[in-house]
PAMARTI-83020 format. One record per residue: residue in three letters; x, y, z of N, C-alpha, C in turn. Coordinates in steps of 0.1 Angstrom, whole numbers, padded with zeros to 4 digits, always signed. Layout:
<atoms>
alaXYZXYZXYZ
...
</atoms>
This chain:
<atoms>
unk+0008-0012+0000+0000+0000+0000+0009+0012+0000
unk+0007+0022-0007+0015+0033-0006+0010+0047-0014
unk+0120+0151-0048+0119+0157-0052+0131+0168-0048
unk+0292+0319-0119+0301+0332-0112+0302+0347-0118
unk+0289+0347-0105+0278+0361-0107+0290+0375-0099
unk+0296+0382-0108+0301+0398-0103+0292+0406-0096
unk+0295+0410-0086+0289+0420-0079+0298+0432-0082
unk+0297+0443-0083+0302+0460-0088+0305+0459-0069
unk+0319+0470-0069+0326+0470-0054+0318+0482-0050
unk+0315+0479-0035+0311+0493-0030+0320+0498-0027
unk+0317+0515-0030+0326+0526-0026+0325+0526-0012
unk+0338+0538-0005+0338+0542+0004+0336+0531+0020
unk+0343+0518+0014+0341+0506+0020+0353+0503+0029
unk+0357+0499+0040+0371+0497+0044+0379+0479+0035
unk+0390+0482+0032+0389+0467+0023+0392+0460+0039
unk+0386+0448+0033+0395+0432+0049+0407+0427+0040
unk+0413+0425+0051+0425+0414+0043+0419+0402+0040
unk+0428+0397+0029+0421+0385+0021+0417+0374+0035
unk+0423+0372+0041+0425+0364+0059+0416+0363+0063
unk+0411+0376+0066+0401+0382+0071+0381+0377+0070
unk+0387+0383+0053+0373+0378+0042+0373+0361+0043
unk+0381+0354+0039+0378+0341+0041+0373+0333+0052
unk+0379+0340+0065+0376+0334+0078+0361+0336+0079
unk+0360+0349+0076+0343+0356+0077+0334+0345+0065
unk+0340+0343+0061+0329+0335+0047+0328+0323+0051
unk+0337+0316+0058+0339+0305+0065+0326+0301+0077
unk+0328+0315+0082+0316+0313+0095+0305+0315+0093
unk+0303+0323+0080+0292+0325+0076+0282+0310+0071
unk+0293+0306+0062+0290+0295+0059+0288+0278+0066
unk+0291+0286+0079+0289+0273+0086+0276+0278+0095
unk+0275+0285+0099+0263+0291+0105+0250+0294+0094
unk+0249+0295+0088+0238+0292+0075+0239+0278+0066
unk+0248+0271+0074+0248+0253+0068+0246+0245+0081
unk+0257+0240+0081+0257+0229+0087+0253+0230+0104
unk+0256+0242+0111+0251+0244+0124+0235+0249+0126
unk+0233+0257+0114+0216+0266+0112+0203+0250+0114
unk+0212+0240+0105+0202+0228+0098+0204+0217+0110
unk+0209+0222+0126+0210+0208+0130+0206+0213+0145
unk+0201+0229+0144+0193+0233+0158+0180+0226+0162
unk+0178+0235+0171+0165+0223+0175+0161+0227+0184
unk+0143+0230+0188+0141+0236+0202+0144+0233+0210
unk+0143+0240+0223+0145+0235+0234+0136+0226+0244
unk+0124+0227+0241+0115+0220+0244+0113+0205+0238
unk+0114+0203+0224+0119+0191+0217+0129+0181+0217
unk+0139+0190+0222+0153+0182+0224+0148+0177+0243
unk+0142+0183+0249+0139+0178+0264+0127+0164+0258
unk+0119+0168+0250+0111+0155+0246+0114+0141+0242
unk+0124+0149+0237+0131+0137+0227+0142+0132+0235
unk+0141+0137+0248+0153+0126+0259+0137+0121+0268
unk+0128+0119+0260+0125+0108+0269+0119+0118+0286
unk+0120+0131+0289+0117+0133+0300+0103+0134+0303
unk+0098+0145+0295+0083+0147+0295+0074+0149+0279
unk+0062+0156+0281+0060+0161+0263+0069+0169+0263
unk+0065+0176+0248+0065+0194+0248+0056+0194+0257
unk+0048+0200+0258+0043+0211+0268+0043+0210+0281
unk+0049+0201+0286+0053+0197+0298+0066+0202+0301
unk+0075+0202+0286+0088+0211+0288+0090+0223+0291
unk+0078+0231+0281+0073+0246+0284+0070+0246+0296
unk+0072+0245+0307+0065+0242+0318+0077+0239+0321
unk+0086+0233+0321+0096+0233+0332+0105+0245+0326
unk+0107+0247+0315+0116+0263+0309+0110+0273+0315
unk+0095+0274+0318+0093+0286+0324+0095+0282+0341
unk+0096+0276+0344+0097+0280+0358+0111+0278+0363
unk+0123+0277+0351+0138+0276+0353+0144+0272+0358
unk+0140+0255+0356+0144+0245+0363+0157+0239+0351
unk+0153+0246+0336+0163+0239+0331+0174+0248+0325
unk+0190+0247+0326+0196+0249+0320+0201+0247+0307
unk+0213+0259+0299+0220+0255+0291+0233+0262+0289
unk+0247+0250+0287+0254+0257+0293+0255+0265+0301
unk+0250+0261+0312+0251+0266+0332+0237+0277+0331
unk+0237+0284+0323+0228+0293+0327+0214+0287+0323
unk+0208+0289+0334+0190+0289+0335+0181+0299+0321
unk+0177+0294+0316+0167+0294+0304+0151+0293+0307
unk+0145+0303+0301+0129+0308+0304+0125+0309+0291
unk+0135+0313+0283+0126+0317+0269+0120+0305+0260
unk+0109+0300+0259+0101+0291+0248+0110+0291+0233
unk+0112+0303+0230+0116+0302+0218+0135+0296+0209
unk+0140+0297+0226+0154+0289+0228+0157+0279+0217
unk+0164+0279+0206+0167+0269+0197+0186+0263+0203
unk+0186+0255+0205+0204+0245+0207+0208+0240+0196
unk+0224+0233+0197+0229+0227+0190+0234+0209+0196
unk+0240+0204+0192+0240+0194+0197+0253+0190+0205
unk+0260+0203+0205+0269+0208+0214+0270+0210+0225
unk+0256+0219+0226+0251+0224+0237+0251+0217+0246
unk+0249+0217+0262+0253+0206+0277+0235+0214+0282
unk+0227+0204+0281+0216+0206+0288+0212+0204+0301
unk+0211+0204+0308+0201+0202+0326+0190+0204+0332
unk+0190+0194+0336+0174+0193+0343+0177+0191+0357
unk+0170+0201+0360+0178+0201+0375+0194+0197+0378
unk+0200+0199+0370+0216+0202+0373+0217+0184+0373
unk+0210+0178+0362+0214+0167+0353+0212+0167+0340
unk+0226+0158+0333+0221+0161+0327+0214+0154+0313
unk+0208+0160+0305+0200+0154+0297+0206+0152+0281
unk+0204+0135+0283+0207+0131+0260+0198+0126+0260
unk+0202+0126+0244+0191+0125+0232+0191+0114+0236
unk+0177+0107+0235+0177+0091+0238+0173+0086+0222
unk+0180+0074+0222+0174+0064+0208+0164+0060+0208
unk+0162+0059+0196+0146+0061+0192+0144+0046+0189
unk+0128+0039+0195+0123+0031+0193+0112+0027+0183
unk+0109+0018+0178+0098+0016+0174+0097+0000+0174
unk+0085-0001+0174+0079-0018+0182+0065-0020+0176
unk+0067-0029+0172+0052-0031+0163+0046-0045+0169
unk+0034-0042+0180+0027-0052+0189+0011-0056+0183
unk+0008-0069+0186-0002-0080+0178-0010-0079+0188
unk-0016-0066+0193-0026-0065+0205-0037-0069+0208
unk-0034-0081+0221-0049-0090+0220-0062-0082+0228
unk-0072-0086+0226-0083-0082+0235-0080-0083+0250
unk-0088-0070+0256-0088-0070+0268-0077-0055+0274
unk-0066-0053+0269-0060-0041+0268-0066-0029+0262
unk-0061-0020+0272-0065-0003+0265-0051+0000+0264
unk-0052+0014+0251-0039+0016+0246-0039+0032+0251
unk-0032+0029+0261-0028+0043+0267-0014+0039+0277
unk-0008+0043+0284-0001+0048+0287-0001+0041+0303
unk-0015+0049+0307-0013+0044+0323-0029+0049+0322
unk-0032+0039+0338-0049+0034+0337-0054+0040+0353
unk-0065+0049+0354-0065+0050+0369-0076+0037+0376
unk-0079+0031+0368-0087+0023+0373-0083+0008+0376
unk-0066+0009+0371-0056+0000+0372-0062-0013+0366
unk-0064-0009+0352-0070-0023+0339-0054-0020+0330
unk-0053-0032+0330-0047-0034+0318-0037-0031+0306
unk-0024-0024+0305-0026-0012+0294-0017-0023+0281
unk-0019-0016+0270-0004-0021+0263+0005-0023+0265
unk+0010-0013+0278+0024-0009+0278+0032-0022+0284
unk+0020-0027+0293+0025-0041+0298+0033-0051+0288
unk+0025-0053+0277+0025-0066+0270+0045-0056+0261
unk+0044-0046+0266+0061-0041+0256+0067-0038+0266
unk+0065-0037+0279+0076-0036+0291+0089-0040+0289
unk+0094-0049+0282+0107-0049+0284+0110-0047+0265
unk+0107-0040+0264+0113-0036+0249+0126-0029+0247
unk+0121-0016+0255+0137-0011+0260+0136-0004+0276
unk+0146+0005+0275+0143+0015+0292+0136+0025+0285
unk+0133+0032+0273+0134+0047+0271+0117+0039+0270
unk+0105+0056+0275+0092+0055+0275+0088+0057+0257
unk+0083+0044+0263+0074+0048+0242+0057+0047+0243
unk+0052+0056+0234+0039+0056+0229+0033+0049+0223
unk+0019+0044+0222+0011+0046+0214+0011+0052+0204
unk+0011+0047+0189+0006+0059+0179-0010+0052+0174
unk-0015+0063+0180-0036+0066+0177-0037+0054+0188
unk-0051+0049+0188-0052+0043+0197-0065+0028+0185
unk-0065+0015+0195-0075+0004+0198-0084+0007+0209
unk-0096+0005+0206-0102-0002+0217-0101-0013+0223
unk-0106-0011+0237-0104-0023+0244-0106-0037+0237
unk-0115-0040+0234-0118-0053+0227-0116-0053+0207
unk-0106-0044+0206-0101-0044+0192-0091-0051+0196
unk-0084-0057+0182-0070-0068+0181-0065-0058+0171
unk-0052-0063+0168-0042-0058+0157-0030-0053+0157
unk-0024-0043+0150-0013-0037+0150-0018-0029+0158
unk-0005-0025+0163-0002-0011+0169+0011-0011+0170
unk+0012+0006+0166+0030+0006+0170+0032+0017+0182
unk+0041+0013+0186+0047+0021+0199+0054+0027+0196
unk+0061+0041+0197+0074+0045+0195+0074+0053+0207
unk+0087+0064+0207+0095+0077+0214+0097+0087+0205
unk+0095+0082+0191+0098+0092+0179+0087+0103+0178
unk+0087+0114+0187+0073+0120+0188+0068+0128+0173
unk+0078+0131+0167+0072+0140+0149+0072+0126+0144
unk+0080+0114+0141+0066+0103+0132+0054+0100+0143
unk+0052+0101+0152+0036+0098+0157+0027+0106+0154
unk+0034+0120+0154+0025+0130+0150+0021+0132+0135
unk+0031+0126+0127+0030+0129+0117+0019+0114+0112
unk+0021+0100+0116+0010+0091+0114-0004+0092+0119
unk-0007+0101+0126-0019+0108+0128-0025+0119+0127
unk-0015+0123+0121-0025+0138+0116-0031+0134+0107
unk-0045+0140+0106-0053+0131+0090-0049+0142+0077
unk-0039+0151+0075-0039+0154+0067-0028+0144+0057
unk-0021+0134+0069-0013+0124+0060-0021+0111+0057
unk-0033+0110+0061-0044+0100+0051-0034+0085+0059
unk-0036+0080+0066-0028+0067+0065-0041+0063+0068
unk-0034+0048+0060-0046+0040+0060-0042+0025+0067
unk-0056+0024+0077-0056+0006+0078-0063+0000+0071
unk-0061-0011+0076-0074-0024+0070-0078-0027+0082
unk-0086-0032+0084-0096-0041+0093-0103-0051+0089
unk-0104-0066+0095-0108-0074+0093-0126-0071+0102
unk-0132-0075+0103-0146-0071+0103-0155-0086+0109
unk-0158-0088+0119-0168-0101+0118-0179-0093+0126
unk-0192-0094+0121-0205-0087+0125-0215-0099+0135
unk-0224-0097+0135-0234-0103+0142-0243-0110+0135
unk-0240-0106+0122-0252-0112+0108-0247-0107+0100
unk-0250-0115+0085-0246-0114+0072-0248-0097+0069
unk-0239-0089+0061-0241-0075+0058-0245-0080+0043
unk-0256-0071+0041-0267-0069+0028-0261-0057+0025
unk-0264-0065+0010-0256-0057-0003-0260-0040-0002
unk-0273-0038+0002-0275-0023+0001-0268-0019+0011
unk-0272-0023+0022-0260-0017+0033-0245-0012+0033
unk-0239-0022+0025-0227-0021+0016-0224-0012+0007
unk-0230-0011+0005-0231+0004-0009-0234+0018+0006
unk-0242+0012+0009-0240+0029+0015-0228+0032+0021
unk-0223+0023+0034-0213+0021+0034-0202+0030+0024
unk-0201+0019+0016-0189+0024+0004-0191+0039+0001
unk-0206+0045+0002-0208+0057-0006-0204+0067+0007
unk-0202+0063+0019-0201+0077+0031-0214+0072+0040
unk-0212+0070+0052-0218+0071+0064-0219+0083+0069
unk-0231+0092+0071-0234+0104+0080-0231+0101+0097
unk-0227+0103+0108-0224+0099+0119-0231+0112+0128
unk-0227+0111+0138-0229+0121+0145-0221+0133+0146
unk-0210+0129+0142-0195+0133+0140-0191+0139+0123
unk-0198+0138+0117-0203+0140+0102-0200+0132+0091
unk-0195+0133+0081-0194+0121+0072-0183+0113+0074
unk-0181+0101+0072-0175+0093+0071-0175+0087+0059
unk-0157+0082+0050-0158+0081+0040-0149+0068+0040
unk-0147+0060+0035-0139+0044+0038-0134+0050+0019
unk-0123+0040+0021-0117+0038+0009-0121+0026+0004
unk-0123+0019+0006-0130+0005+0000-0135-0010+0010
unk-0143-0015+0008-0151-0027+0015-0153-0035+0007
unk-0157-0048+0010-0160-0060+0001-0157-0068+0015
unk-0168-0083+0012-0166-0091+0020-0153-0102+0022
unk-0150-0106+0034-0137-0109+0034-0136-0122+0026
unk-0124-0125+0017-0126-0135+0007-0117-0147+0016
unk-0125-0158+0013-0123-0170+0019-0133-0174+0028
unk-0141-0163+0036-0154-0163+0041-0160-0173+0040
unk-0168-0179+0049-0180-0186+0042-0193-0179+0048
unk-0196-0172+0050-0203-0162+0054-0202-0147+0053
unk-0211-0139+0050-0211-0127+0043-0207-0115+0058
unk-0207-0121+0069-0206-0115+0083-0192-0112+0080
unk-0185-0119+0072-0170-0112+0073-0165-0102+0067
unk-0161-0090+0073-0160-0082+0061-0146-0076+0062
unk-0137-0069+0048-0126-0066+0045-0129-0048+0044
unk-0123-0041+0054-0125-0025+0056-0114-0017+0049
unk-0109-0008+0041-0099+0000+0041-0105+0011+0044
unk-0094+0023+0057-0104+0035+0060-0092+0041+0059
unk-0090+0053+0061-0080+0064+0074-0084+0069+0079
unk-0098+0077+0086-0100+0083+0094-0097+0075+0107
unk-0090+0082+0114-0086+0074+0131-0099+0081+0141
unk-0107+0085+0136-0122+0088+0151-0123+0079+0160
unk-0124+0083+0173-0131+0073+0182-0143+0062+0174
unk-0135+0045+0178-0149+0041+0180-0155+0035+0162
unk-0149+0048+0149-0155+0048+0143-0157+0034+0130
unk-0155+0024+0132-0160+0014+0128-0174+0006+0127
unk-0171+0006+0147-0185+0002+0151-0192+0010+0150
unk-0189+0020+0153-0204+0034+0150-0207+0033+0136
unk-0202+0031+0123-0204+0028+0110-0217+0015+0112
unk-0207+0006+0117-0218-0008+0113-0235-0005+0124
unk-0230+0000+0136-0240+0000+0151-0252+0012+0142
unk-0244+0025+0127-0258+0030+0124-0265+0023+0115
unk-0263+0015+0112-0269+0005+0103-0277-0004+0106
unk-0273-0007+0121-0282-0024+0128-0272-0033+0134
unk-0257-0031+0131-0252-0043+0131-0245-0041+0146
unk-0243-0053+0145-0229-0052+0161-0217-0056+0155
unk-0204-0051+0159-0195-0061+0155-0187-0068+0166
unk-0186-0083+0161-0189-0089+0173-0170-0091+0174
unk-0162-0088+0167-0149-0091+0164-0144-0077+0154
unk-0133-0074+0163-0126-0061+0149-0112-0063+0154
unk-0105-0067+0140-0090-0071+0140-0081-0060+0132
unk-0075-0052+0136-0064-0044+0128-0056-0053+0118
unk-0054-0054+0110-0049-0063+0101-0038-0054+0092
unk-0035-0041+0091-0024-0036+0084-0030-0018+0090
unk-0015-0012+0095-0018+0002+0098-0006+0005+0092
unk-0003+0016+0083+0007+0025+0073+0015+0015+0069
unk+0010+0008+0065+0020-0006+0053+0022-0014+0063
unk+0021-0017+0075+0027-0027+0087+0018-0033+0087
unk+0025-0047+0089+0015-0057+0091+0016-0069+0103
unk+0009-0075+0113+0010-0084+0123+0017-0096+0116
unk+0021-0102+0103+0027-0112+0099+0034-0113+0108
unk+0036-0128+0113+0048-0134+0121+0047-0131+0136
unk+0037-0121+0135+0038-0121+0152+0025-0127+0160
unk+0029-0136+0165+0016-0143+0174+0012-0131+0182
unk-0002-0131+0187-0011-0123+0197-0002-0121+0207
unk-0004-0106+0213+0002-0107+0225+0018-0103+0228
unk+0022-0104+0212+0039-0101+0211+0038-0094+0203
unk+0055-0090+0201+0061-0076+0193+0072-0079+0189
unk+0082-0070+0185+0087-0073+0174+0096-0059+0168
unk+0105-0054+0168+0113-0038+0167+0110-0041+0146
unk+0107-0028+0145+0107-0028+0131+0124-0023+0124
unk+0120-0031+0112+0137-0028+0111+0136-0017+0093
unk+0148-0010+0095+0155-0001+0088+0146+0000+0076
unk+0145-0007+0071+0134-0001+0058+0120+0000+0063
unk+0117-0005+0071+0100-0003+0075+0105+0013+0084
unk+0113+0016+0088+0111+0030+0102+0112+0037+0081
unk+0126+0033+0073+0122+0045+0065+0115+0048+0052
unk+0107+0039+0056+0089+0037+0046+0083+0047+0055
unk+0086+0046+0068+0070+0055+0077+0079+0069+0076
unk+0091+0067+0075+0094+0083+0077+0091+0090+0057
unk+0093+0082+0051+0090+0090+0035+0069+0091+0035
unk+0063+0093+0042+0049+0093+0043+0045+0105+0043
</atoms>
């Protein structure tokens, strides 16, 4: 599923020695190259060690708990290098490596983080993946199965859920009763919701079936819920919903329940998206 121009001398100019000019062109040109292209906020680089979000960062920059090189820092708009010596509380803070984990999530788990009602979470079934804290990217319901990936990489998560990047799953589909052909067609043509239209990229019943209850989903909208709310405005229940492929990934090979680090060409399929 799937870019030697003359310039005229100014007058009344002091000349530099040739020494002079070159050194200046030198720093010029490292500071509009190689050092301009490898800044990075300060809030992002605290995210990206794994400490808190952004806006939990903003929140600790303003109340000037974090340093850089020794001096205390308040301003939000603070960009570093990777030079820079950061501190959080007068430790200090690296870039932590980046994970990604692609888990075969069985029923009965919620995909969050942490639970106050102390049910269950994903995070369990990836606990020993590494030390650094990884996410959720979008979420399952509780009694949904499928992919999910976890990462730390916070701009691909962001970037696999914003819907202006369209990623698409599949879903495997088992209902409570055969789905009728008209049903199907509406379906395919846009569901009105409560939430407003809903538009699938394509449906058909799942092939191999022996019953019309099974059905084969391609969507991208990530809404709450929004599957079963599709089939539940129609009449149906669904009695079974399996993630079966989210942004080209697929549960192949991994039994329920397990995971699996994605390797080098799958992280840079999801990063060319």
């Amino acid at each position: 599923m799937k870019y030697k121009k003359e310039y005229p001398k100014e007058k009344n100019k002091k000349r530099r020695s040739p020494q002079r000019s070159e050194q200046k062109a030198g720093q010029s040109k490292v500071i509009a190259g190689d050092v301009k292209e490898s800044l990075v906020r300060l809030n992002k680089y605290i995210a990206n060690a794994g400490i808190c979000s952004r806006r939990e960062a903003d929140k600790l920059i303003i109340s000037g708990v974090i340093k850089v090189n020794g001096k205390v820092i308040t301003d939000l708009g603070v960009k570093i290098s990777p030079d820079d010596k950061v501190q959080y509380e007068d430790e200090t803070i690296r870039s932590e490596k980046k994970y990604y984990v692609l888990l075969n999530k069985p029923k009965g788990y919620i995909t969050t983080t942490d639970d106050p009602f102390d049910r269950k979470t994903v995070m369990f079934l990836v606990q020993n993946a590494c030390k650094e804290r990884i996410y959720p990217v979008g979420r399952l319901d509780r009694e949904t199965t499928g992919v999910l990936l976890l990462t730390n990489d916070g701009d691909l998560a962001k970037k696999l859920t914003h819907p202006r990047h369209r990623v698409t799953k599949i879903y495997h589909v088992v209902l409570d009763k055969n789905l009728k052909g008209p049903d199907m067609q509406k379906i395919a043509k846009g569901i009105e919701l409560e939430d407003g239209l809903i538009k699938i990229n394509a449906i058909s019943y799942a092939q191999g079936a022996t019953s019309k209850n099974e059905i084969g989903l391609e969507i991208h909208s990530g809404k709450n819920r929004v599957i079963r709310r599709i089939f539940e405005s129609l009449g149906y229940r669904v009695a079974k919903l399996d993630r079966v492929t989210f942004a080209g990934l697929t549960k192949k090979d991994i039994p329920r329940g397990k995971w699996r680090y994605l390797n080098e060409k799958e992280i840079g399929f999801l990063k060319m998206i």
